[in-house]
Backbone as ProteinMPNN parsed JSONL, in Angstrom:
{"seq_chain_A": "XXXXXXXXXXXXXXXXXXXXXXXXXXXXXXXXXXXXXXXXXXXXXXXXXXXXXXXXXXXXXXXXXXXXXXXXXXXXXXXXXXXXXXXXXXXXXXXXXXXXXXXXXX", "coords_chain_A": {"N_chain_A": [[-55.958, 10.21, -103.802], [-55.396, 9.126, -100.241], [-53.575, 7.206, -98.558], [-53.441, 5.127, -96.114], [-51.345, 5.024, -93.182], [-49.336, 3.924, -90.284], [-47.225, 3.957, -87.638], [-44.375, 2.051, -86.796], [-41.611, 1.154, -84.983], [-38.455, 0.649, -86.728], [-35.348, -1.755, -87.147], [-32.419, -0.385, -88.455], [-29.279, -0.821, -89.829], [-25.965, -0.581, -88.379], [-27.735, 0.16, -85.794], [-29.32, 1.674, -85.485], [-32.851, 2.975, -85.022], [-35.546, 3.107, -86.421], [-38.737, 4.86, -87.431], [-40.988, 2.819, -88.63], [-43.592, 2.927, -91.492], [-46.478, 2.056, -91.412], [-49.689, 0.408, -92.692], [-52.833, 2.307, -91.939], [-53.382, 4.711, -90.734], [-53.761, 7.89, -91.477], [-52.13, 10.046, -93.181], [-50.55, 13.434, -93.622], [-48.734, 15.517, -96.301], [-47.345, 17.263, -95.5], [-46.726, 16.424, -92.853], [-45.381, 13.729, -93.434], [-42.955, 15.402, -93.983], [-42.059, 16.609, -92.372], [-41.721, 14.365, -90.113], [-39.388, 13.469, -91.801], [-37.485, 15.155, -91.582], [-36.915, 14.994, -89.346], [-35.537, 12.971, -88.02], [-33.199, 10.886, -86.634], [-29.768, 12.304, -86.413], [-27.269, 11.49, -84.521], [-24.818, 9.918, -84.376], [-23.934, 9.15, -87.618], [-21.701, 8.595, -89.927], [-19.135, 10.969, -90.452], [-18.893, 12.62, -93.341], [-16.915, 14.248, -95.42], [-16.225, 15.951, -98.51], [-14.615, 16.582, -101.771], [-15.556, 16.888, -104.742], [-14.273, 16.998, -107.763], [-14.919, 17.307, -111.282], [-13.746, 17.213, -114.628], [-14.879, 18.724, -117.463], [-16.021, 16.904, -120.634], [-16.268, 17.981, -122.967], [-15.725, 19.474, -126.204], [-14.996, 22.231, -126.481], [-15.607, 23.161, -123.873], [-13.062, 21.939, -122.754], [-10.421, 21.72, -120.269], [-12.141, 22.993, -118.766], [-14.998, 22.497, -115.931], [-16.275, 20.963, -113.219], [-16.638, 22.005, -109.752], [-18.04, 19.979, -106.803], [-19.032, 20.115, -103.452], [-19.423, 18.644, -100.885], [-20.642, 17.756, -97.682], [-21.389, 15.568, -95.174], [-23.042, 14.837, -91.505], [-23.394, 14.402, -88.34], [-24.064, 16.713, -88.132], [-26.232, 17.575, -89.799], [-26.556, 17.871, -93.272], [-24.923, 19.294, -95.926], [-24.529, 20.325, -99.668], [-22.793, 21.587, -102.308], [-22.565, 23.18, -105.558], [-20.626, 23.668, -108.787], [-19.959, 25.151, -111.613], [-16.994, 25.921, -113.065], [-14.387, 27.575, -114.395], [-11.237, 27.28, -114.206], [-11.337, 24.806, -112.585], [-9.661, 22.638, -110.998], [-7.832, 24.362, -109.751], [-9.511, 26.092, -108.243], [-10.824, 24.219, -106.326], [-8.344, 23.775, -105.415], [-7.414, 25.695, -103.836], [-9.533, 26.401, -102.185], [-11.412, 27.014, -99.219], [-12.364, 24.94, -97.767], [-10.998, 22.654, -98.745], [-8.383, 24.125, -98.091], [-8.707, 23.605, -95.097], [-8.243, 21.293, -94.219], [-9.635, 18.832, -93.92], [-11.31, 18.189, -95.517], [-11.467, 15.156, -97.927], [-9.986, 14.751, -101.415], [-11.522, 14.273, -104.591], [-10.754, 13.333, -107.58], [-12.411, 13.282, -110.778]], "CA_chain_A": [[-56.258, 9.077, -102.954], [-54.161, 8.923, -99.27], [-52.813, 6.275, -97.772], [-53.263, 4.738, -94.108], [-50.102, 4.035, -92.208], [-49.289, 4.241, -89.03], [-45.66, 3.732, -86.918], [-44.079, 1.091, -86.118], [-40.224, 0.701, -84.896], [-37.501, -0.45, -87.648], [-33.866, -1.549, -87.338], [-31.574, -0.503, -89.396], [-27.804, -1.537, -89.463], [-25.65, 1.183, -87.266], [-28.44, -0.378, -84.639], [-30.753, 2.67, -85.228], [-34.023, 2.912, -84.579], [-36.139, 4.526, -86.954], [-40.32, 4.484, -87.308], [-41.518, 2.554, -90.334], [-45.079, 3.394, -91.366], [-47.501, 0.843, -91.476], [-50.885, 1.228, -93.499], [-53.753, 2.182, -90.797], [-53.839, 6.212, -90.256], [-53.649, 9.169, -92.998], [-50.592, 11.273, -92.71], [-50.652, 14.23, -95.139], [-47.423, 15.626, -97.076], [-46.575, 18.433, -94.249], [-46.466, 15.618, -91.203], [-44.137, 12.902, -94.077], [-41.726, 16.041, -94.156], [-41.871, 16.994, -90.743], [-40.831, 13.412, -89.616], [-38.812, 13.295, -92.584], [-36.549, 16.083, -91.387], [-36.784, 14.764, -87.467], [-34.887, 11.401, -88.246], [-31.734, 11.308, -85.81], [-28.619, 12.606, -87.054], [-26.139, 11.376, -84.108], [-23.704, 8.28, -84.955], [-23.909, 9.246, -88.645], [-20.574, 8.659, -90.424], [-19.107, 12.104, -91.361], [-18.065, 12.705, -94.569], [-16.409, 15.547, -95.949], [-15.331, 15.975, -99.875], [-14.483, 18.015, -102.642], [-15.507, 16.676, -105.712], [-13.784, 18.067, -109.484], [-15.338, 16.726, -112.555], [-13.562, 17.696, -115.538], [-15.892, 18.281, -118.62], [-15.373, 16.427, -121.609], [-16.849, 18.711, -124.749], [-14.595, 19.421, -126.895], [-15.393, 23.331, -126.371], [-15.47, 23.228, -122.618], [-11.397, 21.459, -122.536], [-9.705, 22.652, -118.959], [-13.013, 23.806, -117.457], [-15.49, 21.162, -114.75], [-17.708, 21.204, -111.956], [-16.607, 21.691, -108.305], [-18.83, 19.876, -105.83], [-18.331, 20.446, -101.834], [-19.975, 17.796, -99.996], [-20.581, 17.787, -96.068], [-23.005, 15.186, -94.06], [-22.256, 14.316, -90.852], [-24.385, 14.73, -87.314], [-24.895, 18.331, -87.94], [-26.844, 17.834, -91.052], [-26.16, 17.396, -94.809], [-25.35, 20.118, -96.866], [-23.711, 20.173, -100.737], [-22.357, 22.75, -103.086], [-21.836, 22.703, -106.806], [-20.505, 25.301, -109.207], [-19.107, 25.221, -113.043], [-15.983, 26.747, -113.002], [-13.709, 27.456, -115.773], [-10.617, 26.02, -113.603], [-11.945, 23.553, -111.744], [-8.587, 22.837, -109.895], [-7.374, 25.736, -108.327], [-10.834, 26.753, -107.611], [-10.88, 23.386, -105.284], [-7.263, 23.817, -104.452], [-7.54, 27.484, -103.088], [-11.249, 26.278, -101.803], [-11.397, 27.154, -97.738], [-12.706, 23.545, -96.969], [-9.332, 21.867, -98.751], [-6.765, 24.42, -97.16], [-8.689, 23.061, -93.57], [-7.697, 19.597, -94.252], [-10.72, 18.072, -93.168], [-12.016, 17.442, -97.027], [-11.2, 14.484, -99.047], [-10.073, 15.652, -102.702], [-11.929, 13.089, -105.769], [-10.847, 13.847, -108.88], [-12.927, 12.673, -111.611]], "C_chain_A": [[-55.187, 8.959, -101.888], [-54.425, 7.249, -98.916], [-52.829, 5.647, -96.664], [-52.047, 4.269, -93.595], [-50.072, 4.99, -90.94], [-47.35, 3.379, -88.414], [-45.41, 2.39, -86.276], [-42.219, 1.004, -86.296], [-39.484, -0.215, -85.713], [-36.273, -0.179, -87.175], [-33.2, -1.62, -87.901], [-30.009, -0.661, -89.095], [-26.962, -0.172, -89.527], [-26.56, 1.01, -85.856], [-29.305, 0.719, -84.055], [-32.185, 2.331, -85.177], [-35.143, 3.662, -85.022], [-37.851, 3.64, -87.102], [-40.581, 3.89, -88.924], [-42.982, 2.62, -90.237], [-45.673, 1.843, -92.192], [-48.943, 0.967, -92.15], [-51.991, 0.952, -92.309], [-54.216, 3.677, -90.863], [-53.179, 7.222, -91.73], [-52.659, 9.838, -92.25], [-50.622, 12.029, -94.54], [-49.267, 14.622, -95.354], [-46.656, 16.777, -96.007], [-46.157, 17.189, -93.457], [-44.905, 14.35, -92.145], [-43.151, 14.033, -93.9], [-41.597, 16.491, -93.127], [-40.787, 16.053, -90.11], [-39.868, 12.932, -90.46], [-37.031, 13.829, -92.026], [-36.315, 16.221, -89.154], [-36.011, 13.416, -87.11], [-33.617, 11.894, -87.753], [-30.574, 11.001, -86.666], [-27.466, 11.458, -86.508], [-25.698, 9.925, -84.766], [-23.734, 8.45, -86.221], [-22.197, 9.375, -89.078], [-20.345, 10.156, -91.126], [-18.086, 12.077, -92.628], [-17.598, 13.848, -95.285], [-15.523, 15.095, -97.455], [-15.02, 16.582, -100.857], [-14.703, 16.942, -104.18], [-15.246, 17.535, -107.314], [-14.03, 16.667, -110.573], [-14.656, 17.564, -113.834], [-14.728, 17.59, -116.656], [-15.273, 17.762, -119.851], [-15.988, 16.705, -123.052], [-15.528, 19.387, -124.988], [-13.982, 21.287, -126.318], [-15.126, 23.956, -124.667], [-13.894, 22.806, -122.021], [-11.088, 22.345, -120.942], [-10.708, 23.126, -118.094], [-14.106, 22.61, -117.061], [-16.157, 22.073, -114.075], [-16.756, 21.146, -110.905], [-17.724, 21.248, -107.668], [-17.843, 19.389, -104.523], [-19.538, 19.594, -101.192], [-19.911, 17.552, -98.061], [-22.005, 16.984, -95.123], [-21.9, 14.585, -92.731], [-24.023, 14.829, -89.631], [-25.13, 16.256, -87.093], [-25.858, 18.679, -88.757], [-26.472, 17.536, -92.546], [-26.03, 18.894, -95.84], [-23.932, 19.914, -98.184], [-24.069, 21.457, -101.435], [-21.924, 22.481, -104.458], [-21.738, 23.581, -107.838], [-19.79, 24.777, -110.7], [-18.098, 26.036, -112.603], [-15.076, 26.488, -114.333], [-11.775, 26.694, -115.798], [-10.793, 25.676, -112.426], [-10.98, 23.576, -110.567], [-8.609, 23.272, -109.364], [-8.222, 26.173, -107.837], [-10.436, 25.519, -106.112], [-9.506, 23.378, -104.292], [-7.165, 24.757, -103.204], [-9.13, 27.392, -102.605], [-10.71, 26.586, -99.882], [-11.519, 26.259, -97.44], [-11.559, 22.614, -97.29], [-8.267, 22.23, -98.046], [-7.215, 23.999, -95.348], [-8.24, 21.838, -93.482], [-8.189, 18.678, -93.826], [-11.242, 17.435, -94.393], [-11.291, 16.38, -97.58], [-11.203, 15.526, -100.571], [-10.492, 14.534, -103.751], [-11.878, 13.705, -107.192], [-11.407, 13.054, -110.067], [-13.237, 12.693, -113.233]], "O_chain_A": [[-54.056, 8.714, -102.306], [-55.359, 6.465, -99.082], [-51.714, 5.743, -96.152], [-51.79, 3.065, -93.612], [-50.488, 6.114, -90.661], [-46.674, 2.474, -88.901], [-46.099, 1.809, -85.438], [-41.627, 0.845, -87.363], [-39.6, -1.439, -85.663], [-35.869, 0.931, -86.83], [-32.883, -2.754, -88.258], [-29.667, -0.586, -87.915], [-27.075, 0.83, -90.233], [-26.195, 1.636, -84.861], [-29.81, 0.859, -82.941], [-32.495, 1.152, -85.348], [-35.68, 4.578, -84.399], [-38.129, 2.449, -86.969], [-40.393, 4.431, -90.013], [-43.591, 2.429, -89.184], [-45.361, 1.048, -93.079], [-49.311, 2.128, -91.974], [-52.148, -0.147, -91.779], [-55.416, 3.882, -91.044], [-52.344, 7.044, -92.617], [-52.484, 10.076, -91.054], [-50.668, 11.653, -95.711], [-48.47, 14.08, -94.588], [-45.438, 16.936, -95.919], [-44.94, 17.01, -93.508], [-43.789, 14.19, -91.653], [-42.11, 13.49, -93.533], [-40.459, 16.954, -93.052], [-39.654, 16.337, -89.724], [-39.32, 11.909, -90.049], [-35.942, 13.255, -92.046], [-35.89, 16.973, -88.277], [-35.958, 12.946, -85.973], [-33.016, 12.894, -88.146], [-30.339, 10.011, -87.359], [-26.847, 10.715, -87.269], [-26.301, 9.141, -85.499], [-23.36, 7.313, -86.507], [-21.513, 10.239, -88.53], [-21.038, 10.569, -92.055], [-16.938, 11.658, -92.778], [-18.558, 14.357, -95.864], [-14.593, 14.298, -97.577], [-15.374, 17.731, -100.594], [-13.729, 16.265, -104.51], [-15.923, 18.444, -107.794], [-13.538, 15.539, -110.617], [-15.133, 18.686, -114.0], [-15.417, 16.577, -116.768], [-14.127, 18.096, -120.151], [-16.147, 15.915, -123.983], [-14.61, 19.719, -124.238], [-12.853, 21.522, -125.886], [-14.552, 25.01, -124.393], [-13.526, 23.282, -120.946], [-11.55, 23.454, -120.673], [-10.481, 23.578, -116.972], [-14.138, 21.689, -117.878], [-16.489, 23.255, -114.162], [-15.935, 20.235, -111.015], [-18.669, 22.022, -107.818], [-16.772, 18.794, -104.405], [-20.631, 20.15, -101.085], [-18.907, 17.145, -97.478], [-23.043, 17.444, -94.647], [-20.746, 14.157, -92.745], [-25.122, 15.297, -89.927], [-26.052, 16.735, -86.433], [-26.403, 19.781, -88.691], [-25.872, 16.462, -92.593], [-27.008, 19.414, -96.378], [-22.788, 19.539, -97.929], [-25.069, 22.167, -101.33], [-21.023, 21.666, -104.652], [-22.68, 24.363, -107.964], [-18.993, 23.844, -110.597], [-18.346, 26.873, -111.736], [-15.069, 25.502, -115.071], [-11.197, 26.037, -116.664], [-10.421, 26.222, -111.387], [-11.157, 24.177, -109.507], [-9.213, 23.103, -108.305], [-7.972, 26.804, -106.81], [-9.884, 25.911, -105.084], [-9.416, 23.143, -103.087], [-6.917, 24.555, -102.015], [-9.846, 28.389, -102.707], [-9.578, 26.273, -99.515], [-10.763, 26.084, -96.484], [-11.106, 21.866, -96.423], [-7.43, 21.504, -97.508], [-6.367, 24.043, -94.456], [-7.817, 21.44, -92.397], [-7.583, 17.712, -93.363], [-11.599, 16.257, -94.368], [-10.139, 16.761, -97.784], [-11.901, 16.498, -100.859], [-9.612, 13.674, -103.792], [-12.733, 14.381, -107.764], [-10.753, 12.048, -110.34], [-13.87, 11.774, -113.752]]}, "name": "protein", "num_of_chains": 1, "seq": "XXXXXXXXXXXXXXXXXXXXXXXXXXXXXXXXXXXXXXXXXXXXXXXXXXXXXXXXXXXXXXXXXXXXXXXXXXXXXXXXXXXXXXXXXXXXXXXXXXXXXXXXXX"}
């Protein structure tokens, strides 16, 4: 069973300007991910981070997750990896020795 909406201008806080859909016209699952992935980037707060999760099984002791986090106007992309040490993986990571990442240890 679809849906009818149709566009209509919302503001969200940042004083963007994005389309909210209204129920009136059928939009199929290609055209939602189309305009999904057409929603303006610029003025987006960038964020850069390195997240280390230690694990806490008894079995696993000393070894975690790295995740590498990056959104900003160019796009959004994340990274996430088991590692056996966590640390130095993130220490000796290319995006910490640029000095652009936040480090969250958790």
């Amino acid at each position: 069973m679809s849906k009818k909406y149709t566009q209509q201008p919302a503001e969200i806080p940042g004083g963007m300007i994005l389309e909210e859909l209204k129920e009136e016209e059928i939009m199929t699952r290609d055209e939602l991910k189309r305009r999904f992935f057409a929603f303006p980037t610029e003025g987006r707060t960038v964020v850069r981070r390195i997240t280390v999760q230690m694990d806490r099984y008894k079995d696993r002791l000393g070894q975690g997750t790295v995740q590498i986090t990056r959104d900003g106007p160019n796009g959004f992309s994340e990274w996430k990896s088991s590692q056996s040490n966590p640390m130095e993986y993130a220490l000796t990571s290319e995006e910490y020795m640029s000095g652009e990442y936040e480090l969250v240890i958790k």
